[in-house]
C-alpha positions, 0 to 999 in steps of 0.5 A: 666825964672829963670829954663831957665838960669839955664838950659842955665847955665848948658849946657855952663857949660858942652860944657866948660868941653867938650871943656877942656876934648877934648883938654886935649885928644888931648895933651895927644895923641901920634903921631904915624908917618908913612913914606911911601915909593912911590912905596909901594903905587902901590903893599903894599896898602892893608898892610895899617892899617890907623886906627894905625896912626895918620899921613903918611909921602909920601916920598918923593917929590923932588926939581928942579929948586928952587920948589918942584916938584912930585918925580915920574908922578905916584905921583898924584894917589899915594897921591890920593890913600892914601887920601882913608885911611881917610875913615878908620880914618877920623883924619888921616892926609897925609903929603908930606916929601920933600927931604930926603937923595937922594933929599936934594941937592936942599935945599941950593939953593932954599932957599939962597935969599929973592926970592928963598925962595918966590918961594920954598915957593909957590910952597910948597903951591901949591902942597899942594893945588894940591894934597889936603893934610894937610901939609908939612915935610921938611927933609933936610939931612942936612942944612950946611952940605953936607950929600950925598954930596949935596950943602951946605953953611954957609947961610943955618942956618939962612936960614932955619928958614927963610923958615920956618917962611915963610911956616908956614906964607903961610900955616896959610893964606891958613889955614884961607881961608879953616879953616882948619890948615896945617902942618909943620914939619921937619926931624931931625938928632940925633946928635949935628953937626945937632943942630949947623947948625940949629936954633932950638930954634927959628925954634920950634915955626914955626913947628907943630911938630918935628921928630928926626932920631934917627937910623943909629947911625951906619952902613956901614960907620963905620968899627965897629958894635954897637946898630943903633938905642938904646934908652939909651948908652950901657954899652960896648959901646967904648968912641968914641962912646956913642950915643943913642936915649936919648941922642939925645933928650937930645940935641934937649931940650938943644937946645931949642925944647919943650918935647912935639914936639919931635917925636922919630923915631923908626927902622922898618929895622936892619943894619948888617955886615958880618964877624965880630969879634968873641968877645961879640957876635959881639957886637962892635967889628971889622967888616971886611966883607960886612954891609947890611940893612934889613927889619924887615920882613925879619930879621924875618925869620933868627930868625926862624932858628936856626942859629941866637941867639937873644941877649938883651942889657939890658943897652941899652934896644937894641935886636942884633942878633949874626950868629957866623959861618958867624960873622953875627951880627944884630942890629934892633928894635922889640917889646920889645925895642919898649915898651921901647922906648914908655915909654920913651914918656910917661915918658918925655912927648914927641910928639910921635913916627916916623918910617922908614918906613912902610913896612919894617914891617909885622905888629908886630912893629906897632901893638906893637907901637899902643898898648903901646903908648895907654896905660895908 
């Protein structure tokens, strides 16, 4: 009897420790978020390295009257196909990403009342249950701010930690059910206008996990270029400006988020200008002419000519390319700035990474990504 215990002792012992190394394992891996853009799934399917990801982001579902509802009739399928990846990596979870810049006009009203929010809520399940996914991304552009002139009230702060306290409440009902626990996370802007319109020190403990936009720092809008999306402030950047990835995790810290659901989103696309300045190879100066987004695999191929200079901003750990017969500059991520960004996650002990989005990339920014955020 005694060799029994002994044995049994052994074994509980053991199972303890496996328990502690499994769940230290998983406090110690990285997310690595993919946005997937609906119709990449039609005609890029066979592009998707689901082994290299931790969770895909369908983008996106939309909102009418006060529900969340399929962007487009192919959705079904679409979802359906991407639920095949799991066969590749069985830990892949698929998340449905509601809203974004085109559809969040329909936040502000489908969660202003009690019932509104019962009904948006329920009908988040339901898709959920529908299409048999593991959880629910809301990227509302933006709570109490009009973003691309949407809808917006004073309401909305309040509101939607509201909605969120009931989504998370509603998934973990369902979750008990099928044993099974479903995601909730959000998109956030890199900015602190975004933090004053939302509760982030309340809304943290609803959610999963958090992923900050943290590009487009410039673009079209502004009559002048800089880095889109930099990890730190460069060292020439004007004093209206002093944005950067670190800054932005900075704030969502200050504003109450814990490191270790950040989730720092990552460039697969530049943003440029044309005819611009002929000073610091471009690099924030006056742009007169046409601005453009392009994806990385494109911007590849200007590299390939001899007619664009690669440039480092080492302050910013930022890449830039400079075309000066047409004042063509470009800001973009690429392998080098991404091993930076990923030692910045495991420096300050964050979440993970996101990007926009997948197929803007041939490969080499999401292989560059998986590699660096599994070393040691």
């Amino acid at each position: 009897m005694k060799i029994v215990k002994n044995i049994l002792v052994i074994l509980s012992v053991g199972m303890i420790l496996t328990t502690c190394q499994l769940q230290a394992q998983e406090q110690n891996s990285k997310k690595i978020v993919g946005y997937i853009i609906a119709g990449n799934v039609d005609d890029k399917f066979d592009e998707i390295s689901a082994e290299k990801l931790t969770h895909i982001n369908y983008a996106f579902a939309n909102i009418k009257d006060r529900k969340i509802i399929e962007g487009n009739p192919q959705d079904v399928e679409r979802l359906k196909k991407l639920k095949t990846l799991k066969k590749d990596n069985p830990e892949l979870k698929i998340l449905i990403s509601v809203g974004g810049w085109t559809w969040s006009g329909g936040f502000s009203e489908a969660v202003a009342t009690k019932n509104d929010r019962e009904q948006f809520a329920n009908s988040g399940i339901s898709f959920l249950q529908k299409h048999k996914i593991d959880g629910i991304d809301l990227d509302w552009e933006y709570p109490g701010q009009p973003g691309a002139g949407n809808i917006h009230s004073p309401n909305d702060k309040e509101n939607f930690t509201a909605i969120l306290k009931l989504f998370r409440k509603k998934l973990d009902s369902v979750g008990e059910i099928n044993n099974r626990n479903y995601l909730l996370t959000i998109a956030t802007a890199a900015n602190e206008e975004y933090l004053k319109h939302v509760e982030l020190n309340k809304i943290h403990s609803y959610l999963d996990f958090i992923n900050i936009m943290s590009y487009d720092y410039q673009g079209g809008w502004n009559d002048s270029t800089s880095h889109h999306t930099n990890l730190y402030v460069s060292e020439t950047d004007p004093d209206d400006y002093k944005q950067s990835t670190k800054t932005a995790v900075k704030e969502h810290l200050e504003a109450g988020a814990p490191s270790e659901k950040l989730v720092i989103g990552i460039a697969f696309y530049g943003r440029g200008w044309h005819e611009t300045e002929n000073q610091n190879s471009g690099l924030h100066q006056k742009a007169f002419g046409n601005s453009f987004s392009i994806n990385y695999r494109e911007l590849k191929d200007s590299l390939k000519t001899s007619n664009y200079r690669r440039l480092w901003d080492d302050t910013a750990k930022a890449p830039y390319l400079w075309r000066e017969d047409t004042g063509t500059f470009i800001t973009y991520d690429d392998p080098e700035s991404i091993k930076e960004k990923a030692q910045f996650i495991k420096n300050n002990e964050l979440g993970g990474a996101m990007f926009w989005q997948y197929h803007g990339d041939d490969g080499e920014l999401l292989e560059s990504l998986y590699i660096e955020l599994k070393k040691q």
